[in-house]
N, C-alpha and C positions, 0 to 999 in steps of 0.2 A: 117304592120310595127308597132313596140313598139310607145308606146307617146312618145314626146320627153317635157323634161325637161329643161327650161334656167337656167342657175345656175352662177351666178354675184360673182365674190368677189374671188374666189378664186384658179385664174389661176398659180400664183405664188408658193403659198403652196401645196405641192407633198400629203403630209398628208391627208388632206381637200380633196383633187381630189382623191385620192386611196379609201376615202369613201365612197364622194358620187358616186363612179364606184361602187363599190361593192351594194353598197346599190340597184341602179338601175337595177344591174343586177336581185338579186333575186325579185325585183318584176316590170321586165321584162319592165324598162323603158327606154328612151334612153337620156343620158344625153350631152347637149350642152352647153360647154363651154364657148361658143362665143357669143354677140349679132347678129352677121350675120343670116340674113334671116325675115322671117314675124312672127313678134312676136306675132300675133293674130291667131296664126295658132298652137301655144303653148299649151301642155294640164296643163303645168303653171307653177311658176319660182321659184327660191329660191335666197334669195339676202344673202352674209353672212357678216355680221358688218360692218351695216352704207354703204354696196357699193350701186350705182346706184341705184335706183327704177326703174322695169320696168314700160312703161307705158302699158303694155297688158291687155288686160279687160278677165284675166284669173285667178283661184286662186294664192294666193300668200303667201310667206313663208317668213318671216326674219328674221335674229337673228339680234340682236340688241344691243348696249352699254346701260346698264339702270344705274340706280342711287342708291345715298344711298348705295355702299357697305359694307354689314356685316362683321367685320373684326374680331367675337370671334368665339370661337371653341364650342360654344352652340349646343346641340343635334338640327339636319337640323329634319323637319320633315315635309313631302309635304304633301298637300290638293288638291284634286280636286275636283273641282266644279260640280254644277250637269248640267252642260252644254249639251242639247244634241247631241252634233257633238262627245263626249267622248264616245268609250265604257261603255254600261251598266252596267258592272264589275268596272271602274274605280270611275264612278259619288258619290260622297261624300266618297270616301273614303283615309282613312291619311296612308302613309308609315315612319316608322322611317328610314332615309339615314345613320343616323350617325354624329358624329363631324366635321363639314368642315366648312372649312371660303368662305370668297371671293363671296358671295354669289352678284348679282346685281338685284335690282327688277323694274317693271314697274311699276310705282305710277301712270302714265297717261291716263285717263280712258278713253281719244282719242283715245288710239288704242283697244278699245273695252271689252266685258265681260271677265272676270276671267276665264280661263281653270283651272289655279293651283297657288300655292300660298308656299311659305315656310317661317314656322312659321308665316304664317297670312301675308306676307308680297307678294303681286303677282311677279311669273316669267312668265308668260302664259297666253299670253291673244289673243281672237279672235272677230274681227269683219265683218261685214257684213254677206254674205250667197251666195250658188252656186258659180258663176263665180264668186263674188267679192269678196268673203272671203278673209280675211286678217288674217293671225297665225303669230302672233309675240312671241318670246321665249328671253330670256336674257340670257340662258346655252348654251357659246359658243358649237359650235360643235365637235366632235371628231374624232380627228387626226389618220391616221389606217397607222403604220410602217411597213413595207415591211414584209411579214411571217406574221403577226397580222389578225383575223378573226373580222368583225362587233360583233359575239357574245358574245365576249369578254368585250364589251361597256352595252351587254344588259342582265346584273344577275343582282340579286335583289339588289345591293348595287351602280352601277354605270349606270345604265338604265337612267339618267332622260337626258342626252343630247346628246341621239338618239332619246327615248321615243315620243317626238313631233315631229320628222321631220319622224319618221317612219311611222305613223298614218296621217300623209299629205298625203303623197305619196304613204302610201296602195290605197286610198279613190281616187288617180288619176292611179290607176293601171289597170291592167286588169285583173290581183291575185285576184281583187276584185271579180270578177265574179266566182271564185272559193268558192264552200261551201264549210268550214269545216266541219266534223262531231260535234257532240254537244261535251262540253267540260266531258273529263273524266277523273278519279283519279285511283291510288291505292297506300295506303301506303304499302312501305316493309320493311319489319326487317329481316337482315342477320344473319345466323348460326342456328335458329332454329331449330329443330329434332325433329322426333316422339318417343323420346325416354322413355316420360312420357307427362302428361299434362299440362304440365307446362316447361317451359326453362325460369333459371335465375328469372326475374320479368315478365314475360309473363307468362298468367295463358288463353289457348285459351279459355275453356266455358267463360270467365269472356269478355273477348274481340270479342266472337263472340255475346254474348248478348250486352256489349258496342257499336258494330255494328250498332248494329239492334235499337239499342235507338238510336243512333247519326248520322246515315246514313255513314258509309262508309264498306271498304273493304279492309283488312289486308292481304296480301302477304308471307309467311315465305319463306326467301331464304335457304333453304334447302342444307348442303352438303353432296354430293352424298356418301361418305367413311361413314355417317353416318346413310345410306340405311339398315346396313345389319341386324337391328332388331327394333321393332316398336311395342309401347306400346298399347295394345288394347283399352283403354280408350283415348287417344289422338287419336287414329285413330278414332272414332265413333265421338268425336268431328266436325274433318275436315270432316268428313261423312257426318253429317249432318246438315251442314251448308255449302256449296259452295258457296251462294251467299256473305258472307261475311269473308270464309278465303279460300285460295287458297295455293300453294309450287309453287315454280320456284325454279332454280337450282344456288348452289355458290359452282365454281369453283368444284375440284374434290377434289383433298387430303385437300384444304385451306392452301396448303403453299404460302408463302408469295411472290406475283408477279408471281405465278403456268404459269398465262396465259400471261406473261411478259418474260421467259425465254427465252435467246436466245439458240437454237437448230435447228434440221431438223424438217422438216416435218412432217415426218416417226413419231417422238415422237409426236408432236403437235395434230395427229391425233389415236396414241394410248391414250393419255390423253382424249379427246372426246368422244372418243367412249366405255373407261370406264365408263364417268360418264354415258352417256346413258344407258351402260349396267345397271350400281348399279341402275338406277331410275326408269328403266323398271322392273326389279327385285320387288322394291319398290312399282309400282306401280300393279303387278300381287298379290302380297301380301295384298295389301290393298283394293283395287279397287276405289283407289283417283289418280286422275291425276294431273300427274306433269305438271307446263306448261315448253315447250320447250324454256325458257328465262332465259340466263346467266348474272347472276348479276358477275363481277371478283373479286374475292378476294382482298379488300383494294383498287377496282373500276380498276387496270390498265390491259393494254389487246396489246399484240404486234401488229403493223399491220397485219403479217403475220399471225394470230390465228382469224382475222375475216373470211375469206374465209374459214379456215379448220372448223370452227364452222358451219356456212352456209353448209356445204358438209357433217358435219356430220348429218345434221337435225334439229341443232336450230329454230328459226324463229326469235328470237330477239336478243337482250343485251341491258340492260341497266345498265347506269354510267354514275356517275357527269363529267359534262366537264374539270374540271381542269386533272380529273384521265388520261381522254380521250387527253388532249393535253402531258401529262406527257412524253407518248411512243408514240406518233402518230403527227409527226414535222405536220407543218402549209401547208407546201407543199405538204404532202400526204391525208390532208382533201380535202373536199369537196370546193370548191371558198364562197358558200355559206351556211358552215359548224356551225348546231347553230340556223338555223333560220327557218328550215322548222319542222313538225311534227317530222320529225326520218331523222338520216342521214344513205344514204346507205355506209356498209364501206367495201370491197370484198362483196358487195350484203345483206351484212347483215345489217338490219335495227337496229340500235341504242338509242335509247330511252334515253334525261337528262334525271335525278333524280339530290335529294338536299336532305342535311339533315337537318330534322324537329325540331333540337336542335338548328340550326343555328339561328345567329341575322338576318340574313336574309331572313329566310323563309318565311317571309311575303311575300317581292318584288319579292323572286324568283315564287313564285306560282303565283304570279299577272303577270308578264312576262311572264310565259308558257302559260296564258291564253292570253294576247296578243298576242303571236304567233303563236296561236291555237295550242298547244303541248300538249300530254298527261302529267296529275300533277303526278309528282311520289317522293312524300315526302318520305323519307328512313331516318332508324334509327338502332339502337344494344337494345339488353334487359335492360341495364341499364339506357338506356332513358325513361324507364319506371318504374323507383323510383319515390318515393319522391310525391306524386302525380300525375304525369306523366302530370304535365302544359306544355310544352312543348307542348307533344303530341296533347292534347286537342288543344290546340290554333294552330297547322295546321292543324290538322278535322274542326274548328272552320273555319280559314281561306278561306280553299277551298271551303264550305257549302256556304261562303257568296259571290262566286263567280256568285252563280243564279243558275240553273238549271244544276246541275253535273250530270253522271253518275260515279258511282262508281262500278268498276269490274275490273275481275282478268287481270295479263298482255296480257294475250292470247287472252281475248274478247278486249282487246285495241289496241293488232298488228292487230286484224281481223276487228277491223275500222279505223283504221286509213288511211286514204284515203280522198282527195279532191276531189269534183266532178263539172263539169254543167252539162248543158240540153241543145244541140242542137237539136233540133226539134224533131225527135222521137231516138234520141242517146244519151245513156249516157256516156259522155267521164269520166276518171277516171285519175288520179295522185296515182297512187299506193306509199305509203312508207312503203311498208310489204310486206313478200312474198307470204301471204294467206290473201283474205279479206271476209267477207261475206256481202252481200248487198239482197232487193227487191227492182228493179226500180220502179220510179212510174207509173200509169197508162201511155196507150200510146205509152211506149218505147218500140223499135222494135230490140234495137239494142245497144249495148256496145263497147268502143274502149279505148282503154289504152293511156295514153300520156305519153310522156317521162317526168324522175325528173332528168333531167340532170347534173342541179346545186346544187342537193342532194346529186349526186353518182349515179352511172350507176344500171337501170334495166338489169337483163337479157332482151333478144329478146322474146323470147316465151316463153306462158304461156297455163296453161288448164283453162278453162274454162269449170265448173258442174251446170247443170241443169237437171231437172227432164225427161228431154230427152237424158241426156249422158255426156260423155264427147267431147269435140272440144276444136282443137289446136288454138287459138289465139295468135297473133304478134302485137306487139306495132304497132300505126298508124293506125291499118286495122280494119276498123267494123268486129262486129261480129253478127251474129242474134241470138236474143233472144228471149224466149217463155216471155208471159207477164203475170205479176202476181206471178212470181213463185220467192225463194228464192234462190240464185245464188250463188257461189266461183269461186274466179279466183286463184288460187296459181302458182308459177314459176316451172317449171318443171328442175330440180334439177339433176344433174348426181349422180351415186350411190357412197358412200364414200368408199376410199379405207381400204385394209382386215386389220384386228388391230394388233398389234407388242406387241409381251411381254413387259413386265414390271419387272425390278430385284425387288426379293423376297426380298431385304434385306431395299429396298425404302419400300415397303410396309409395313414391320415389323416397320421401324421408321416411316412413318407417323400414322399409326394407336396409336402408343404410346403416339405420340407429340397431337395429335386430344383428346387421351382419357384426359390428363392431363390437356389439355382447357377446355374442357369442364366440367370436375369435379372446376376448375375456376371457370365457368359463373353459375353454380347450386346451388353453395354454396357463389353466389353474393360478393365474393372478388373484 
């Protein structure tokens, strides 16, 4: 049975109770409403403004009415302390919030050490340790209206009141006992071509040696109608450097909302299955591999186009979540849509991203990393004028995250995966269709678990080892040679045969495509 949770204060408000449900679902707690029952039996409570204290000698959470409210519209700017019960990533470091009033703080140094502080003034504060820890917060908590996702409360610009109560409650989870993989980046820049070595203010030898000084790894979202010829010097660039630039796919023609159209089917998977033709093309010519990850055009994607993407062979997508809530109502996400590494959406694993031009790019990459989500800062060539500060300062950001890995989208579908260690079993949380892993010593034996409240797994999967392939099913061990490096990927029915295309779309978009990009080359 999940922990369960007391939670005081907030029987009345519908808001407050749809949260903390939600909240408890994804990290599988069980929330009680009521003081009914033995409260020392609690795995610990939450009181919200001023209600009750429990007397349970278990952790404990409360928001609080504090004092001294800040009534100007002065830039907010939070502080965290180097507390250790904080995230490593968080400890001494400052986010700009933005202009907000209303602010209330805890000046009472009885409720214990400084978590966080805005403009020097504490909201966050903890005392004692283990069972008696005390987290007291002054940012009331937030209210989740009917159709509204938790994720919504947690981008880089409104994160600070869940931010505390999420980090309590991980720490009394059982989520906890799930590793993440180490944290990983990749920046991308959409429209790019091998057209020459350069696109617009993108110049690759310049940014793959940029790379290599600064530590990361640049992504060109590549559009496939711009496959049909390729500059020999830009290719010898990506040639020889894969560690630090890599192609993924945007959309096919880049007309606008392509992957947003309402239509059949029939079309939705003639569209797929050209751009794969143009990238295979692409990539027999060049012998650079695309990765199989759809960025959409201008980010938005029908529901109905994630399974046909899945069926035609994708493995990812990634897009910012506003794009993603744009075409995909509240009710066809996931319950806990936002807050795991990748949501499955028709089986297709989705990936945020955020742009790197944004005021917010700071809080958003420091939130991916709370969530344990792959960082995927995205931008266009002309973020890369003028100096390209911007740029630098979320290279800069993510670096100072601790120990990143930086690599292309396809080595980040192919970890991305939660795991533990039951005695000689390694259970997994797949959120990709392909992973690659070496258990460690010991392990006899591997078993999928379900990510229910991501989005449904297919049933069966393959499982490769240097003994073969075996069919593997969610739930059901599987045996494993030890020592050796393993994939499990989902076994995929074959996409259906492809549908013409009228000749006279293809004439206009190639035109409309040539005239953009003669735009972006000549940096208008």
């Amino acid at each position: 049975m999940n922990p369960t949770i007391a939670i005081f204060g907030c029987d009345a408000d519908a808001g407050l109770k749809r949260a903390f449900q939600e909240l408890a679902e994804v990290l599988q707690l069980r929330p009680e409403f009521s003081a009914a029952g033995n409260l020392n039996e609690l795995a610990g409570t939450v009181s919200v403004l001023n209600s009750a204290e429990s007397p349970a000698a278990v952790p404990k959470f409360q928001f609080i009415r504090g004092n001294n409210s800040q009534t100007d519209s002065t830039a907010a700017v939070i502080e965290f302390s180097a507390h250790l019960i904080l995230p490593a990533f968080l400890r001494g470091r400052k986010i700009v919030l933005g202009k907000e009033s209303g602010w209330q703080f805890l000046d009472d140094p009885k409720l214990g050490e400084v978590a966080a502080s805005i403009n020097g003034r504490p909201i966050w504060r903890i005392a004692g340790e283990s069972s008696r820890v005390v987290w007291s917060v002054s940012t009331p908590p937030p209210r989740l209206s009917a159709g509204e996702h938790l994720s919504q409360f947690f981008n880089g610009e409104t994160f600070l009141p869940l931010l505390p109560l999420y980090l309590f409650l991980r720490g009394l989870s059982p989520e906890s006992r799930w590793q993440a993989p180490q944290l990983r980046a990749c920046l991308v820049v959409d429209d790019p071509n091998l057209h020459a070595r350069t696109y617009g203010h993108v110049d690759y030898q310049s940014l793959a040696t940029l790379a290599r000084e600064k530590k990361f790894h640049a992504a060109m979202a590549t559009i496939p109608l711009d496959a049909w010829w390729t500059n020999s010097e830009a290719v010898r660039i990506f040639r020889e450097n894969p560690r630090t630039l890599s192609l993924l796919v945007h959309g096919n023609d880049h007309l606008h909302g392509e992957l947003a159209r309402s239509c059949h089917n029939g079309e939705r998977n003639a569209l797929v299955l050209e751009s794969l033709k143009r990238i295979e093309s692409l990539e027999q010519r060049t012998a650079i591999r695309v990765d199989r990850v759809m960025a959409p055009p201008h980010g938005v994607c029908a529901p109905e186009m994630f399974a046909v993407l899945r069926a035609g062979g994708y493995e990812g997508m990634t897009t910012n979540r506003w794009s993603l809530w744009k075409h995909n109502p509240a009710a066809q996400l996931p319950a806990c849509s936002g807050l795991h590494p990748a949501d499955l959406l028709g089986g297709l694993p989705v990936l945020n991203r955020f742009r790197f031009k944004s005021s917010i790019c700071h809080g958003e990459t420091v939130m991916a990393a709370v969530l344990r989500q792959p960082v995927i800062p995205y931008g266009h060539h002309q973020d890369f004028a003028g100096g390209m500060a911007h740029f630098h300062a979320a290279v800069d950001t993510v670096n100072s995250l601790g120990n990143v890995r930086w690599m292309s989208l396809r080595e980040i579908l192919e970890t991305n995966f939660e795991h533990q260690i039951e005695r000689d079993t390694f259970r997994v949380r797949m959120f990709s269709r392909r992973i690659k892993f070496t258990p460690p010593a010991g392990i006899t034996a591997v078993q999928i678990e379900s990510t229910r409240d991501a989005g449904e797994l297919p049933k069966k999967f393959e499982l490769i080892s240097p003994q073969g392939k075996t069919a593997i099913f969610i739930g059901e061990p599987a045996a494993i040679p030890t020592g050796a490096e393993l994939e499990m990927r989902e076994i995929a029915a074959a996409p259906e045969s492809r549908l013409a295309r009228p000749a006279y779309k293809s004439t206009f978009v190639r035109l409309r495509r040539l005239v953009l990009e003669t735009r972006d080359r000549l940096r208008i």
